[in-house]
C-alpha positions in Angstrom: 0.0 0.0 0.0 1.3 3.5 -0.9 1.9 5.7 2.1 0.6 9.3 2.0 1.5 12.0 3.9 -0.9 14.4 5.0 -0.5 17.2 2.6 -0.9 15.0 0.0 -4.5 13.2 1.3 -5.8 17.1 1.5 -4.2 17.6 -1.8 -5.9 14.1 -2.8 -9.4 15.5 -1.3 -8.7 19.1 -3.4 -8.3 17.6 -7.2 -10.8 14.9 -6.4 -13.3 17.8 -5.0 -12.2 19.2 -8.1 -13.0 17.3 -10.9 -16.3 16.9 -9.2 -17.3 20.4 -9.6 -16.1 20.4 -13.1 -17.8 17.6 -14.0 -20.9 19.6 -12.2 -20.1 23.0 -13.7 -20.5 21.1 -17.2 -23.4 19.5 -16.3 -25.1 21.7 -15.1 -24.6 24.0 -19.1 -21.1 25.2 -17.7 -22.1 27.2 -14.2 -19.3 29.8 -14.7 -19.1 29.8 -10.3 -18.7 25.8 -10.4 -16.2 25.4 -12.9 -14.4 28.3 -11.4 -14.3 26.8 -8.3 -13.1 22.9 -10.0 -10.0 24.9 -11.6 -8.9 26.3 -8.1 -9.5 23.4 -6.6 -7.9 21.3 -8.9 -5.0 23.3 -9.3 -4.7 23.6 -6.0 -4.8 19.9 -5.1 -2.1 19.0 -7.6 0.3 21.2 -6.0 -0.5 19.7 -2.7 0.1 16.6 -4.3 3.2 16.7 -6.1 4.3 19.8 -4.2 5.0 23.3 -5.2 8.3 22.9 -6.9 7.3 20.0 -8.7 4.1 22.0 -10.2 6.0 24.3 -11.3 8.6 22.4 -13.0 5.9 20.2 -14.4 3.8 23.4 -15.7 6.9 24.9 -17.0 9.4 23.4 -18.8 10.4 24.3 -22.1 8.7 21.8 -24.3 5.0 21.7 -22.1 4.7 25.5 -22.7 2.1 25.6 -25.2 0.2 23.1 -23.0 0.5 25.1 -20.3 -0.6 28.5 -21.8 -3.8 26.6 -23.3 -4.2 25.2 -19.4 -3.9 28.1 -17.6 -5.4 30.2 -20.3 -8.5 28.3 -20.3 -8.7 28.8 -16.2 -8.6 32.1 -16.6 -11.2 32.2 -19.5 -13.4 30.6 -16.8 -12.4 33.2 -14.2 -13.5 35.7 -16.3 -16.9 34.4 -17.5 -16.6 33.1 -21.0 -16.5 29.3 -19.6 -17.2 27.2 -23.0 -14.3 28.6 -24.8 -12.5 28.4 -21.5 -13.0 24.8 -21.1 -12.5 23.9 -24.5 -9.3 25.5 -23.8 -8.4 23.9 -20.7 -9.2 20.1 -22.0 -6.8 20.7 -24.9 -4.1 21.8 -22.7 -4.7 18.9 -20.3 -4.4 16.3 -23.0 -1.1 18.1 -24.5 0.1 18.2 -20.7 -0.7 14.5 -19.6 -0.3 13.1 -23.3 2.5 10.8 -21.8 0.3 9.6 -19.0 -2.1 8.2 -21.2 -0.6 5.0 -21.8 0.7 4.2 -18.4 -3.1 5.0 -17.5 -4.3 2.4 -20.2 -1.9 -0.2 -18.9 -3.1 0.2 -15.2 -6.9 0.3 -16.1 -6.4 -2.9 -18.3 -5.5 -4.8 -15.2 -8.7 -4.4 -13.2 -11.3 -7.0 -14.2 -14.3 -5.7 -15.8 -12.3 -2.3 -17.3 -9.5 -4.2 -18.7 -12.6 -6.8 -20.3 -13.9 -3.8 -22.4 -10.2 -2.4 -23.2 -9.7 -5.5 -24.8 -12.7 -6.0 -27.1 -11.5 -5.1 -31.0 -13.3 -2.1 -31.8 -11.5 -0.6 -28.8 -8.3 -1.7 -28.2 -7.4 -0.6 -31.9 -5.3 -2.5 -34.3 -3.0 -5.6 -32.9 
């Protein structure tokens, strides 16, 4: 079992919190105050989990800039009340930033029993 520290089970509690008002703030025709509230939270929970220094180098090395300006732009799109164009923003720049997470993601997911079953099945798991 992975140990946690405390700062990082708040920070756990923050990005799952969240994705949860995101998820609601879409739902619910992209509440500007929800999805306001899901980027701060979110943001704020990964730098409690990784830590400050890490955020930072994560959000701002040389080659994730682009990613990063699409990100961050999009959360402050949101911020200041255009939040469709601001989320459209901000889930292009998370996919550019995570990109290389995807596949270890895959991998993990295909291990537990009934996700992995539907990974496999052709039409999903793409060409062999």
């Amino acid at each position: 079992m992975i140990s946690l520290t405390d700062s990082q089970k708040i920070g756990m509690g923050l990005t799952g919190f969240g994705v949860f008002f995101l998820l609601f703030g879409m739902i619910l025709f992209f509440d500007k105050a929800l999805l306001a509230i899901g980027n701060i939270l979110f943001v704020a929970g990964l730098s409690f989990v990784i830590g400050l220094e890490r955020t930072f180098r994560f959000f701002f090395q040389k080659h994730k800039m682009k990613a990063t300006s699409f990100f961050l732009g999009g959360v402050l799109i949101v911020l200041i009340g255009w939040p469709i164009v601001g989320v459209v923003l901000e889930v292009y720049g998370f996919f550019l930033l995570f990109r290389g997470f995807f596949p270890a993601a895959v991998g993990f997911i295909r291990r537990i029993p009934f996700l992995g079953s539907l990974l496999n099945l052709p039409f999903i798991s793409g060409p062999s």
